[in-house]
PASEBA-1860 file (N, C-alpha, C; in nm, 3 decimals):
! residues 288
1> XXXXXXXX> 0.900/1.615/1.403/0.766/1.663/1.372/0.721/1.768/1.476 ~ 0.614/1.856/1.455/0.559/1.922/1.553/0.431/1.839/1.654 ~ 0.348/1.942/1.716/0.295/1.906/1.810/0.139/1.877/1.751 ~ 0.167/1.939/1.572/-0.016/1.942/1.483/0.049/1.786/1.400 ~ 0.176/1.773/1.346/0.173/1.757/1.232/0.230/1.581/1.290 ~ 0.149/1.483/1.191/0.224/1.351/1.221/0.244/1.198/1.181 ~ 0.374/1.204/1.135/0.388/1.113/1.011/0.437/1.021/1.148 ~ 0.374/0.899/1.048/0.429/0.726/1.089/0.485/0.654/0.926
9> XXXXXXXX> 0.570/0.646/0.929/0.700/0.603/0.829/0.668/0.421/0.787 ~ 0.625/0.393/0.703/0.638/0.258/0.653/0.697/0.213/0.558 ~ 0.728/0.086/0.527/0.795/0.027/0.430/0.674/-0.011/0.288 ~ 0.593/-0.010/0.286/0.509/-0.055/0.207/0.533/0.056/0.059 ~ 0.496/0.084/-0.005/0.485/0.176/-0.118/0.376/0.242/-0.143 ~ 0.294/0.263/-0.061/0.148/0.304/0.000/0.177/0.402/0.098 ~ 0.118/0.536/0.066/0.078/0.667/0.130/-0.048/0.687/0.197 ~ -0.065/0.706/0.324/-0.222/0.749/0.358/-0.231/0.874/0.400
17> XXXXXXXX> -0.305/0.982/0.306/-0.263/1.096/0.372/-0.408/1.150/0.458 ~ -0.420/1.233/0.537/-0.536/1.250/0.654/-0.527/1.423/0.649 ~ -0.602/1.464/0.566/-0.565/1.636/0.552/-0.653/1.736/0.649 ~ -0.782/1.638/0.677/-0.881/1.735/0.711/-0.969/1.649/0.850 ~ -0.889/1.591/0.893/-0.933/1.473/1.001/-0.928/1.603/1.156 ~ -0.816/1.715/1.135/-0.744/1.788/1.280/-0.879/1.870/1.311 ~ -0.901/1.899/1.409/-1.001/2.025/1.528/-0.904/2.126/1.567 ~ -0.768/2.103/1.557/-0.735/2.215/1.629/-0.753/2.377/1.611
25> XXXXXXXX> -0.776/2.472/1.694/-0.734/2.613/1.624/-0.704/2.648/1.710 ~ -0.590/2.746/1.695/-0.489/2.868/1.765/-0.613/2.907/1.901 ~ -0.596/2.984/1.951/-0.680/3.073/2.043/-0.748/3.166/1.979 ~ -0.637/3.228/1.931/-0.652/3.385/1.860/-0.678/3.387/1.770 ~ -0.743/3.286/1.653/-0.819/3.262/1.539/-0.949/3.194/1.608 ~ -0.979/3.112/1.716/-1.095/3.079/1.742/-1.140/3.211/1.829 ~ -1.090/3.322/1.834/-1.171/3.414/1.936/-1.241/3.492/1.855 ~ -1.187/3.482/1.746/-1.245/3.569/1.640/-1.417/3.524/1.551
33> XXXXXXXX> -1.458/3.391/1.583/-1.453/3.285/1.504/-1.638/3.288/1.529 ~ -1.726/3.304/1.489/-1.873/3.282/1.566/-1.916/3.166/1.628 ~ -1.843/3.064/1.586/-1.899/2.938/1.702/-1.779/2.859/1.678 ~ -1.712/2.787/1.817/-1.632/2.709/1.815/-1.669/2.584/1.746 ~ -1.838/2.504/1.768/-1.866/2.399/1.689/-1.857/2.418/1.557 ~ -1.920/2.525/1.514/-1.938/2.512/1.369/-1.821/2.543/1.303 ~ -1.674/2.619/1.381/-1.583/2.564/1.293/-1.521/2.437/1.313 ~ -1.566/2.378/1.360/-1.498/2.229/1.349/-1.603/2.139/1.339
41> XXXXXXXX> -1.698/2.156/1.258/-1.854/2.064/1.182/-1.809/2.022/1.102 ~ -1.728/2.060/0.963/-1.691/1.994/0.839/-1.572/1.908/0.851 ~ -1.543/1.914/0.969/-1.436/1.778/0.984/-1.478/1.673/0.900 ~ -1.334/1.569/0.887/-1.323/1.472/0.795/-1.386/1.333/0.961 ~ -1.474/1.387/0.995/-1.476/1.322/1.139/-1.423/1.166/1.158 ~ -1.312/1.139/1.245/-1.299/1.021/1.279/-1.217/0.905/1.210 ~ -1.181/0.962/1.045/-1.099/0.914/0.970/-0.994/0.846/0.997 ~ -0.903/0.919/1.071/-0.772/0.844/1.137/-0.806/0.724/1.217
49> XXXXXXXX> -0.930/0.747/1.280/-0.958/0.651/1.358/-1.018/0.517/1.263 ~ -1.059/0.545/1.173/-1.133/0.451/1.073/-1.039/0.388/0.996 ~ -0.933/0.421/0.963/-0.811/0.406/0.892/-0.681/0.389/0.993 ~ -0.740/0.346/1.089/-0.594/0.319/1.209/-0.535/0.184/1.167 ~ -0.617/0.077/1.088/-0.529/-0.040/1.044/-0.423/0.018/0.926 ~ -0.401/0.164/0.829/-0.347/0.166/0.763/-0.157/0.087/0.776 ~ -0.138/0.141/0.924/-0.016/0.099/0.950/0.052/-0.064/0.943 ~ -0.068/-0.114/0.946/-0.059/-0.280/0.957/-0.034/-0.331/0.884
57> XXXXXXXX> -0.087/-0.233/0.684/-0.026/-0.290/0.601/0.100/-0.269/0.548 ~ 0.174/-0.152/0.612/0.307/-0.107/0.577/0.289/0.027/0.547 ~ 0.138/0.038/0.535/0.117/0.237/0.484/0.256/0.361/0.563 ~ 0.247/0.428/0.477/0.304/0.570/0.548/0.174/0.625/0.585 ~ 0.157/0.707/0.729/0.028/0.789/0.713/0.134/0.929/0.757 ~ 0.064/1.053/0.692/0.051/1.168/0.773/-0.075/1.253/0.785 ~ -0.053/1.275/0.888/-0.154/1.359/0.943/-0.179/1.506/1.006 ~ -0.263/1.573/0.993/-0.221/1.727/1.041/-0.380/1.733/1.137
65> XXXXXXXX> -0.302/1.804/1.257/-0.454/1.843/1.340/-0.509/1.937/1.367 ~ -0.412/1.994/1.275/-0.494/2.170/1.268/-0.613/2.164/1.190 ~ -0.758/2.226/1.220/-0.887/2.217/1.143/-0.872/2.278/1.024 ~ -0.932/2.250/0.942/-0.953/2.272/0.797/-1.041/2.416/0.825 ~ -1.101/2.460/0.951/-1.103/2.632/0.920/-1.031/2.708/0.965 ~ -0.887/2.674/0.958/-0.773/2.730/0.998/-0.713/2.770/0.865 ~ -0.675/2.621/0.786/-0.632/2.666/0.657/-0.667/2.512/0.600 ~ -0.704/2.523/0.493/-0.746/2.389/0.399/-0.607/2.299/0.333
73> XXXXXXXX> -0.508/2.259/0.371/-0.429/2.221/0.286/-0.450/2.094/0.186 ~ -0.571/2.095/0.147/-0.588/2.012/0.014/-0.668/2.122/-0.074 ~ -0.621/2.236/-0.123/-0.674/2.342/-0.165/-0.553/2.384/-0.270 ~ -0.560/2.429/-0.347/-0.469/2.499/-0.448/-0.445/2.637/-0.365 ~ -0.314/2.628/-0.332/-0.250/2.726/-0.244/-0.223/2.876/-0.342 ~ -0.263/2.876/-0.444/-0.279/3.012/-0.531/-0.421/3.056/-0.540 ~ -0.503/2.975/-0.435/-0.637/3.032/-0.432/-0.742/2.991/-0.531 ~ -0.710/2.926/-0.654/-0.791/2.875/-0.793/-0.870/2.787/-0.770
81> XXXXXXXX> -0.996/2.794/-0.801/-1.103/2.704/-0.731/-1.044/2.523/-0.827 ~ -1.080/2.406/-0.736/-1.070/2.329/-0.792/-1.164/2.264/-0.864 ~ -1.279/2.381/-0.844/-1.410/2.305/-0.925/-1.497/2.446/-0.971 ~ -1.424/2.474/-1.049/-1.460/2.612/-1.162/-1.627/2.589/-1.159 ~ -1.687/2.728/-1.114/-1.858/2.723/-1.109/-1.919/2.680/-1.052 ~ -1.858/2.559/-0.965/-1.919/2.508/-0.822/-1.886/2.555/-0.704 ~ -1.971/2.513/-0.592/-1.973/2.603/-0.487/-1.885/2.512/-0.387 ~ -1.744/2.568/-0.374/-1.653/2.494/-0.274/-1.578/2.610/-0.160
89> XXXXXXXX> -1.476/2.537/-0.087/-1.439/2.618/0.006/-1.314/2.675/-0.063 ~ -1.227/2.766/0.028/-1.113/2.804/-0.015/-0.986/2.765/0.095 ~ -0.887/2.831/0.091/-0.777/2.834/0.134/-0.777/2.825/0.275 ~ -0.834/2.954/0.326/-0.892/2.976/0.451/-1.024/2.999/0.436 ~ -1.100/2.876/0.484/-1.252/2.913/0.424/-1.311/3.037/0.568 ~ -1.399/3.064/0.514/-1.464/3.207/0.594/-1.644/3.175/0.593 ~ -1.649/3.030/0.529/-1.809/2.988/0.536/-1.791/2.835/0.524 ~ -1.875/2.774/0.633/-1.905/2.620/0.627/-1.962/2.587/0.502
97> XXXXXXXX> -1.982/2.441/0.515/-2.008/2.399/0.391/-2.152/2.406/0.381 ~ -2.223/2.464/0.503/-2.370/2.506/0.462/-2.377/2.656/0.438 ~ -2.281/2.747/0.404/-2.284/2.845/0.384/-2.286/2.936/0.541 ~ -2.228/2.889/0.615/-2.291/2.978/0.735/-2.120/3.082/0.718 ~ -2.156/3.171/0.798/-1.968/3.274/0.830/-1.925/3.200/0.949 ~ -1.791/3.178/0.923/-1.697/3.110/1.040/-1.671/3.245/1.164 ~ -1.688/3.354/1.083/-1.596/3.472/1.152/-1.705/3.576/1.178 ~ -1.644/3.623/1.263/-1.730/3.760/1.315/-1.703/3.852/1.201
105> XXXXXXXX> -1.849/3.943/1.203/-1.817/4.037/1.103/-1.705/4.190/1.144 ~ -1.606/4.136/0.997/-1.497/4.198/1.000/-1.371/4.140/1.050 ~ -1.369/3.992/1.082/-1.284/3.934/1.197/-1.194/3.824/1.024 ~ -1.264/3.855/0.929/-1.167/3.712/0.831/-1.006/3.774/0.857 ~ -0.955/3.616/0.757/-0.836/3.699/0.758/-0.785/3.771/0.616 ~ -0.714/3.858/0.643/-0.714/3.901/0.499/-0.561/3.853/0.440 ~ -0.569/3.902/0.318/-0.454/3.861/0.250/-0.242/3.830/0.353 ~ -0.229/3.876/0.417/-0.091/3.878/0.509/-0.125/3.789/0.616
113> XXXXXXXX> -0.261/3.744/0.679/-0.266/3.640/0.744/-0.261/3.512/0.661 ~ -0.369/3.497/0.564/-0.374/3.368/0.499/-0.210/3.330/0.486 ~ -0.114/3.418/0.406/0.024/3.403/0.382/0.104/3.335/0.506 ~ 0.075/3.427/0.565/0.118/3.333/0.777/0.078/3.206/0.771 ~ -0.052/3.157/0.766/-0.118/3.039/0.766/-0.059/2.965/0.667 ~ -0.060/3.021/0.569/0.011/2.888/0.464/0.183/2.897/0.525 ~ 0.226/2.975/0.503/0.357/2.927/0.595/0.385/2.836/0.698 ~ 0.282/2.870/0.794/0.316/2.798/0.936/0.237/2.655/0.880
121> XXXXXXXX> 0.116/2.640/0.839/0.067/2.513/0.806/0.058/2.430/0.687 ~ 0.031/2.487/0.594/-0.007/2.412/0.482/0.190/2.385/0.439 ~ 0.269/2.453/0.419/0.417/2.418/0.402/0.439/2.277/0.432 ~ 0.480/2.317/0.598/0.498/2.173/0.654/0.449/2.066/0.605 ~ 0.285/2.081/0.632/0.216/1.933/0.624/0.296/1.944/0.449 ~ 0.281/1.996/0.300/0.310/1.925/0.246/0.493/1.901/0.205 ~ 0.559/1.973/0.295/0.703/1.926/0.272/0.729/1.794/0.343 ~ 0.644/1.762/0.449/0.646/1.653/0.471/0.584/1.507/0.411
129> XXXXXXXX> 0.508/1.544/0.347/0.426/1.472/0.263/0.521/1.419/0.090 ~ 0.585/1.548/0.061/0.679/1.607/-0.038/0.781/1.461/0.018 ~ 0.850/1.490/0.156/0.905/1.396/0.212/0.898/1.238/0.164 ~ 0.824/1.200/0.205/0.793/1.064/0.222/0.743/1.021/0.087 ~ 0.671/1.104/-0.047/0.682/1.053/-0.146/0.826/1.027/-0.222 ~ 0.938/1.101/-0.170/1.043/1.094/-0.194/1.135/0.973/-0.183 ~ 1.127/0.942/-0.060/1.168/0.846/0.026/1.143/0.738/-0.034 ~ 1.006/0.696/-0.069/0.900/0.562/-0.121/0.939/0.570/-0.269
137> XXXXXXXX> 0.920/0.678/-0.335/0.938/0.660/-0.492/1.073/0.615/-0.531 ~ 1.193/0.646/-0.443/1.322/0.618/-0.486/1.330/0.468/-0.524 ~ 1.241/0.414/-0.451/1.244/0.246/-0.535/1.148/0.193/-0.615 ~ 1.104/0.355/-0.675/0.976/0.225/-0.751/0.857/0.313/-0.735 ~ 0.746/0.294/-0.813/0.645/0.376/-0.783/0.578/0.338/-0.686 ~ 0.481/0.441/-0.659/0.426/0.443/-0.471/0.268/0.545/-0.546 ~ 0.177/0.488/-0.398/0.043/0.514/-0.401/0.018/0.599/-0.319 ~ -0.042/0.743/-0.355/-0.073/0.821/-0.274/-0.265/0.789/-0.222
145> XXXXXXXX> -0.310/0.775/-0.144/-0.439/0.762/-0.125/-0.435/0.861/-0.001 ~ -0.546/0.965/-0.089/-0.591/1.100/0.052/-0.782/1.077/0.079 ~ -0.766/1.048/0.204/-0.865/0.961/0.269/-0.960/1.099/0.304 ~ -1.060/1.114/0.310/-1.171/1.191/0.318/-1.280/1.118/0.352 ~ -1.376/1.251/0.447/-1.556/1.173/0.434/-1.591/1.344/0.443 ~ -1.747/1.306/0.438/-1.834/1.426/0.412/-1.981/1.387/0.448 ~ -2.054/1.492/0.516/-2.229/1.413/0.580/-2.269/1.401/0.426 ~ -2.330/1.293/0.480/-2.411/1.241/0.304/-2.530/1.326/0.251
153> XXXXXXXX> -2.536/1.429/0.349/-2.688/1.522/0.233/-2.562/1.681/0.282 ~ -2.508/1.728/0.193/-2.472/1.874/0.178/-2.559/1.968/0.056 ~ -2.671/2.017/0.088/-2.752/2.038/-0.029/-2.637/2.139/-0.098 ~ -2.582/2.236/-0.057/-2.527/2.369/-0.081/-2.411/2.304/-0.219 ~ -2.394/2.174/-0.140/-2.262/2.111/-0.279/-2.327/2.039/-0.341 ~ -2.391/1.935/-0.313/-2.446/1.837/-0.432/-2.598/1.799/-0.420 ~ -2.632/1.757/-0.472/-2.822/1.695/-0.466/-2.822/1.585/-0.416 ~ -2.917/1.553/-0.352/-2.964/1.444/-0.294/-2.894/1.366/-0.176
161> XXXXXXXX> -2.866/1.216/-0.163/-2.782/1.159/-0.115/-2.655/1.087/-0.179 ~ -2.525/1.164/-0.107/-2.419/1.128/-0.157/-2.351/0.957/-0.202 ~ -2.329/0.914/-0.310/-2.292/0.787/-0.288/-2.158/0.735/-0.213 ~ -2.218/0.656/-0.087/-2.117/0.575/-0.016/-1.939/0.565/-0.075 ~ -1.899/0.516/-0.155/-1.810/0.555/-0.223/-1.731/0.654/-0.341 ~ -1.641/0.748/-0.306/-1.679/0.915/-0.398/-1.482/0.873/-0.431 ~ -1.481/0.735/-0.585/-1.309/0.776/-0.618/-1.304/0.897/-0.710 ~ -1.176/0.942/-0.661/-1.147/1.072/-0.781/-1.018/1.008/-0.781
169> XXXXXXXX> -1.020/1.029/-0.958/-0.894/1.044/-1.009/-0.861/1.133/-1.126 ~ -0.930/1.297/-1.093/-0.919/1.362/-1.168/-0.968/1.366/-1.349 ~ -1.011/1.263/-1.349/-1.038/1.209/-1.506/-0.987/1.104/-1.581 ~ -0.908/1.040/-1.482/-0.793/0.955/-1.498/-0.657/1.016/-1.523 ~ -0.654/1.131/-1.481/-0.510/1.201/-1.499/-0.397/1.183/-1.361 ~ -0.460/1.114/-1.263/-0.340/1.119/-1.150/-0.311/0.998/-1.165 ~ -0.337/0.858/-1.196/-0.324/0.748/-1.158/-0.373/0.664/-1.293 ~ -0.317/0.545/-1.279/-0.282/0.476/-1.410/-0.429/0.394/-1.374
177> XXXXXXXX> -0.534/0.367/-1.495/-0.669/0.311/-1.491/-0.654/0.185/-1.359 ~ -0.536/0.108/-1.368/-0.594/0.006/-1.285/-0.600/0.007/-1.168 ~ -0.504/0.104/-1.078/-0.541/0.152/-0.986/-0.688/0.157/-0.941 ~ -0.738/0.257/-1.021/-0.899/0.287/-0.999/-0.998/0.165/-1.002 ~ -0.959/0.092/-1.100/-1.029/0.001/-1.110/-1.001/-0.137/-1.004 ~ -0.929/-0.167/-0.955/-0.882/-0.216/-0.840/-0.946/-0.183/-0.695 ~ -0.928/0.015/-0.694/-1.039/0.023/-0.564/-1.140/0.037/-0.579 ~ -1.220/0.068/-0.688/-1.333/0.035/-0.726/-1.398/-0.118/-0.727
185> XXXXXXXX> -1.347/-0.220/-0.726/-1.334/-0.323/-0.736/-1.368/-0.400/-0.585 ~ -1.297/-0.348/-0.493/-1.308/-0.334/-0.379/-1.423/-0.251/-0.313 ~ -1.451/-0.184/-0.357/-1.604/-0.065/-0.307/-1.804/-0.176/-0.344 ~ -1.734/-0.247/-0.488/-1.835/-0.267/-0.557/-1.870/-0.397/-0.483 ~ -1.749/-0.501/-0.448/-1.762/-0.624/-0.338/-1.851/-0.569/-0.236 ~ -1.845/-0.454/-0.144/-1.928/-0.411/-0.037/-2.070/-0.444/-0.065 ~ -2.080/-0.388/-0.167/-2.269/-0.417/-0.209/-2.282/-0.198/-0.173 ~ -2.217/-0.136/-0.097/-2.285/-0.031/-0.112/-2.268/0.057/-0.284
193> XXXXXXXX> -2.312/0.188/-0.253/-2.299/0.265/-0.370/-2.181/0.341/-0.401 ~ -2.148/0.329/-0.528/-2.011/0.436/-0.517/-2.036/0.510/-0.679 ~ -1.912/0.582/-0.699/-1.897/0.642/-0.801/-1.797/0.642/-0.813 ~ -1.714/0.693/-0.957/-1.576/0.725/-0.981/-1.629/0.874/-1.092 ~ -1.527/0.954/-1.020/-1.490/1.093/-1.059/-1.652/1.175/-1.048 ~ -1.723/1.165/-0.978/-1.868/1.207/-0.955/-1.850/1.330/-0.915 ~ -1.881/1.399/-0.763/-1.861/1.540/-0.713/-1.726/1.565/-0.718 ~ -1.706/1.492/-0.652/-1.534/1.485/-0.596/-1.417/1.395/-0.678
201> XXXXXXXX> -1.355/1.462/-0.733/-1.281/1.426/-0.837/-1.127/1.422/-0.796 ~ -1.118/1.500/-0.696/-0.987/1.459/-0.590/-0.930/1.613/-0.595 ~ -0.893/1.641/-0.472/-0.860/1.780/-0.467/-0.683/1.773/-0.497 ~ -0.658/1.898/-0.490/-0.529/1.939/-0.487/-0.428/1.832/-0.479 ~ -0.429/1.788/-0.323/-0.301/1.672/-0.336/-0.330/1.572/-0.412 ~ -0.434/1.540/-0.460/-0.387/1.413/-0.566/-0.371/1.473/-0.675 ~ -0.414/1.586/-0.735/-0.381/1.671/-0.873/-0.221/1.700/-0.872 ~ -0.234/1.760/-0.752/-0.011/1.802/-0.739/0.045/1.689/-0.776
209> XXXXXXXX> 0.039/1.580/-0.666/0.105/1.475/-0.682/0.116/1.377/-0.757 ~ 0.008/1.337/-0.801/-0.074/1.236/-0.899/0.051/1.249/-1.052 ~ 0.159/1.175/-1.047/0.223/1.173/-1.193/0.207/1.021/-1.227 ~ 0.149/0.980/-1.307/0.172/0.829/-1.298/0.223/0.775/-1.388 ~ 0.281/0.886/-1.472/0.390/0.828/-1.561/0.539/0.892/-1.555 ~ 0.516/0.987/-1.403/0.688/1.041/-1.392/0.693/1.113/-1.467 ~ 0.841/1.179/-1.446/0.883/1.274/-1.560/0.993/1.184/-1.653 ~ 1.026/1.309/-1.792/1.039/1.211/-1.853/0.970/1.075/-1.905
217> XXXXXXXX> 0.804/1.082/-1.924/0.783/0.935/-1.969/0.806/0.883/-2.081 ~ 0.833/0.986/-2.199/0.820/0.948/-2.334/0.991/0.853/-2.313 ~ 1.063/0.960/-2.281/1.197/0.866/-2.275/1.219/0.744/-2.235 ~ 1.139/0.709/-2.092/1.129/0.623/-2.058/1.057/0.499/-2.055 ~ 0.952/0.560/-2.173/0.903/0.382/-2.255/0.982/0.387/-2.356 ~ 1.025/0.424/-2.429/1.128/0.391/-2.526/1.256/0.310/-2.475 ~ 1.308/0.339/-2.399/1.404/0.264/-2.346/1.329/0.094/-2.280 ~ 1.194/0.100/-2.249/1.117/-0.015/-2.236/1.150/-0.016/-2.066
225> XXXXXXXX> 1.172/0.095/-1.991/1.140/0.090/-1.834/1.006/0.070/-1.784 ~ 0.980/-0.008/-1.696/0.896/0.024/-1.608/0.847/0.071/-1.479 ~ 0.931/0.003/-1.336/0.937/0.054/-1.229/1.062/0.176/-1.195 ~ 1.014/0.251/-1.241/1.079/0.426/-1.226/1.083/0.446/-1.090 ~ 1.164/0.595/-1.108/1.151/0.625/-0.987/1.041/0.742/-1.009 ~ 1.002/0.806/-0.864/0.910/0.923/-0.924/0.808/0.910/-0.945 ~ 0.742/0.802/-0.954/0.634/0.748/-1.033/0.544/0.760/-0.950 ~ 0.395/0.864/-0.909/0.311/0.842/-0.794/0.204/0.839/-0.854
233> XXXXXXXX> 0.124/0.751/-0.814/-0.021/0.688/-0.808/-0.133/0.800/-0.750 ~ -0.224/0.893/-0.793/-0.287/0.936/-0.672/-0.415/0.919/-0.682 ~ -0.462/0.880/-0.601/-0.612/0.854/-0.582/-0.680/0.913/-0.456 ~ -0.830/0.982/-0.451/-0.912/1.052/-0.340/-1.009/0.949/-0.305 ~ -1.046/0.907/-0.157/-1.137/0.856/-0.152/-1.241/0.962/-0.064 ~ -1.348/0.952/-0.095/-1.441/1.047/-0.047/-1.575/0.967/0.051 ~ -1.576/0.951/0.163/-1.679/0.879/0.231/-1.785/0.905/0.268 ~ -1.876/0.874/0.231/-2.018/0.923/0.299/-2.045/0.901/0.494
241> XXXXXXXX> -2.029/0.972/0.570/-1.975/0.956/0.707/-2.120/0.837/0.723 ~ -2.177/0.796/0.693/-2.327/0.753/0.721/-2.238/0.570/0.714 ~ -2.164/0.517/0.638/-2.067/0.448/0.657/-2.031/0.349/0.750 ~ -1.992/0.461/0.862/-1.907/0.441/0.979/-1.950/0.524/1.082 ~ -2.076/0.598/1.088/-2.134/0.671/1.205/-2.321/0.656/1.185 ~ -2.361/0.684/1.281/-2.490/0.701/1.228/-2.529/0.909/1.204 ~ -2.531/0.897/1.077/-2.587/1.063/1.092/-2.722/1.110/1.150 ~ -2.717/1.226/1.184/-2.840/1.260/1.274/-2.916/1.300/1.139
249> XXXXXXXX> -3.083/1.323/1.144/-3.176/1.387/1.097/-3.105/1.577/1.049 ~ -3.104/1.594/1.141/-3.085/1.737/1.182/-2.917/1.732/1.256 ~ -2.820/1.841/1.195/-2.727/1.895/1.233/-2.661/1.997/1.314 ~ -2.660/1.978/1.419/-2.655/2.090/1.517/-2.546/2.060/1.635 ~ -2.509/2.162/1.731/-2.399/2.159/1.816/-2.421/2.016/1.906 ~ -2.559/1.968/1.929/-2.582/1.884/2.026/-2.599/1.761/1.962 ~ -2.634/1.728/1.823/-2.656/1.614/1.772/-2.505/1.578/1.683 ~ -2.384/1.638/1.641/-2.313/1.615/1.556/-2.169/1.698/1.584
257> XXXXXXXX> -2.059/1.612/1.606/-2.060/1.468/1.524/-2.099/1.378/1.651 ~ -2.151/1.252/1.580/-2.214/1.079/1.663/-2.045/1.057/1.716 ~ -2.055/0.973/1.802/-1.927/0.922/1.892/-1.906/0.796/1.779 ~ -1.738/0.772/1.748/-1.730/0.658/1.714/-1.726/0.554/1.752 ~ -1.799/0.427/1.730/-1.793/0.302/1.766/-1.778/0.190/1.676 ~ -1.604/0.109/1.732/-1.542/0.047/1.649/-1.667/-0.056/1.603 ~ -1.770/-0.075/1.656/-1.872/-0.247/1.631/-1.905/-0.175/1.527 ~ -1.940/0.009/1.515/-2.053/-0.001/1.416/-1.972/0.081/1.278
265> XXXXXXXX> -1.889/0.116/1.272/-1.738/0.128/1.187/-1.686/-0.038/1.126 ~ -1.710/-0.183/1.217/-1.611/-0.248/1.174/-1.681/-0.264/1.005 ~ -1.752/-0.313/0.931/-1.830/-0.308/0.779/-1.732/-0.244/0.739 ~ -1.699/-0.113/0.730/-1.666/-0.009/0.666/-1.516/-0.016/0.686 ~ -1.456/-0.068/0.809/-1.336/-0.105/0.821/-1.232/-0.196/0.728 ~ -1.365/-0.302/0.715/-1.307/-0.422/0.657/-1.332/-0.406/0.517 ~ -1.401/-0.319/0.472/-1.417/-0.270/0.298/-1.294/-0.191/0.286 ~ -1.247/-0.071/0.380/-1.167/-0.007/0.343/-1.000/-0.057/0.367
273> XXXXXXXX> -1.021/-0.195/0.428/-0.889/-0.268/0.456/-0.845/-0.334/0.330 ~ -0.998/-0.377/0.237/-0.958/-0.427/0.087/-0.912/-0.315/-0.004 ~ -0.991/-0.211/0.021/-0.930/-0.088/-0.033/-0.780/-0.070/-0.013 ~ -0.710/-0.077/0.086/-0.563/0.024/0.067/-0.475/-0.125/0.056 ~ -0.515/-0.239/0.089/-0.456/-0.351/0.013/-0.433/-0.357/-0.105 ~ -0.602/-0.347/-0.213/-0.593/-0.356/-0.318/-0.466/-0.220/-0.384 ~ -0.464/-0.127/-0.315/-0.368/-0.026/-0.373/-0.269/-0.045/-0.344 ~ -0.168/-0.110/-0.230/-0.045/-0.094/-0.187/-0.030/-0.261/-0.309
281> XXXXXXXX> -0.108/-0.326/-0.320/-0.080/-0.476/-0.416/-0.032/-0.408/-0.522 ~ -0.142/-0.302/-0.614/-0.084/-0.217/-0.714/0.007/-0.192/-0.752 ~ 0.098/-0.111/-0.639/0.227/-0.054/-0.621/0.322/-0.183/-0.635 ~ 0.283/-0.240/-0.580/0.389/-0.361/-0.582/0.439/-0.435/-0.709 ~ 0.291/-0.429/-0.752/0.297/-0.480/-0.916/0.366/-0.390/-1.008 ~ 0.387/-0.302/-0.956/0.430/-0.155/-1.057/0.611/-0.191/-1.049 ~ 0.657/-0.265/-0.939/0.766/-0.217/-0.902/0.832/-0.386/-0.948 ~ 0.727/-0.483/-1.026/0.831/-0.618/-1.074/0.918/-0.588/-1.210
END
């Protein structure tokens, strides 16, 4: 692995992927950049850290720590918005999610950098990712879960206050209903609020990956198979950071992000421990 990018290898049939959790940037893209905080505000803040029991249940995690205003790799790498008419980021975004410019004027990058950037970053993280669904599916189908949060009031993306739990499963196109209904199942025990397929409907990597009937399926119910190979589960979870941090009133270099603290994270810990249970159980069931 490199020094951004970093997988921990499990036996379970359960994926945790961490796309937008990294701060890092180059030098020479943050010199360019109008504020070092505000490109690293839309962090997935603290995730890895919130999801550090993933390993305990056998999860694979990877992770990348390059910031998401470096290059977005849960983005459709041909640039195509994943939410036609709504207001989202891009590839290399060039505006926060409150609309502010990341970059000095005249400083974006243009078309032969982004290309660099997806080379050097977005590749890796998903050949490695590419990796390990490989690895896991060869026996059976396997659960991709790409872990996300977001501050719970973004007026610029959605109205009001975000609900505590945000599953996407594309429409039910990445992942077979019970999946969903399983971590949903698990969200609704909490007592907080959730949704399924609401703002966030699951970006890119669960759309890429998300086959949950393999290739070849027609062939392969006819023959009366079930645990295939190939077969990936994908599901987005989307968190309201309010969760597992306390959000400030007001958003600014000095109030945000809150420091994490495991006492006031554990709630949210132990909901999201039924969560990637209830999914890696899934997988398991997929594979009798």
């Amino acid at each position: 692995m490199t020094d951004w990018l970093t997988v921990i290898p499990g036996d379970a049939p359960l994926i945790v992927a961490f796309p937008h959790t990294g701060t890092n940037i180059p030098a020479d893209i943050e010199a360019r950049m109008v504020d070092p905080w505000r490109a690293r505000k839309d962090a997935d803040w603290w995730i890895d850290r919130l999801y550090a029991f993933a390993t305990e249940l056998g999860a694979t995690t990877v992770r990348t720590a390059i910031s998401r205003s470096v290059i977005d790799v849960n983005r459709d790498p041909s640039g195509q918005s994943l939410y036609p008419g709504m207001t989202t980021t891009g590839l290399c975004p060039t505006e926060t999610f409150d609309g502010e410019p990341l970059y000095r004027e005249g400083q974006e990058p243009d078309a032969v950098e982004i290309e660099r950037r997806r080379t050097e970053f977005f590749d890796p993280y998903h050949a490695a990712l590419t990796a390990q669904i490989e690895r896991l599916s060869a026996n059976g189908p396997v659960v991709l879960y790409d872990a996300h949060s977001i501050r719970s009031h973004v007026p610029r993306l959605f109205d009001g206050q975000l609900p505590q739990f945000n599953i996407g499963d594309n429409g039910g196109a990445t992942c077979d209903p019970a999946l969903t209904a399983a971590v949903e199942a698990a969200c609704i025990a909490s007592g907080d609020s959730h949704v399924v397929n609401g703002r966030f409907k699951g970006g890119w990597t669960t759309r890429h990956y998300g086959q949950p009937h393999g290739p070849q399926a027609a062939e392969r119910r006819a023959r009366g198979d079930r645990a295939s190979k190939n077969v990936v589960h994908a599901i987005q979870m989307e968190l309201a950071c309010r969760g597992y941090v306390d959000e400030p009133t007001e958003t600014n270099a000095s109030t945000w992000p809150t420091p994490f603290i495991d006492e006031r994270a554990a709630p949210m810990r132990a909901t999201l421990r039924n969560v990637l249970t209830a999914a890696r159980d899934f997988a398991i069931s997929q594979r009798a």
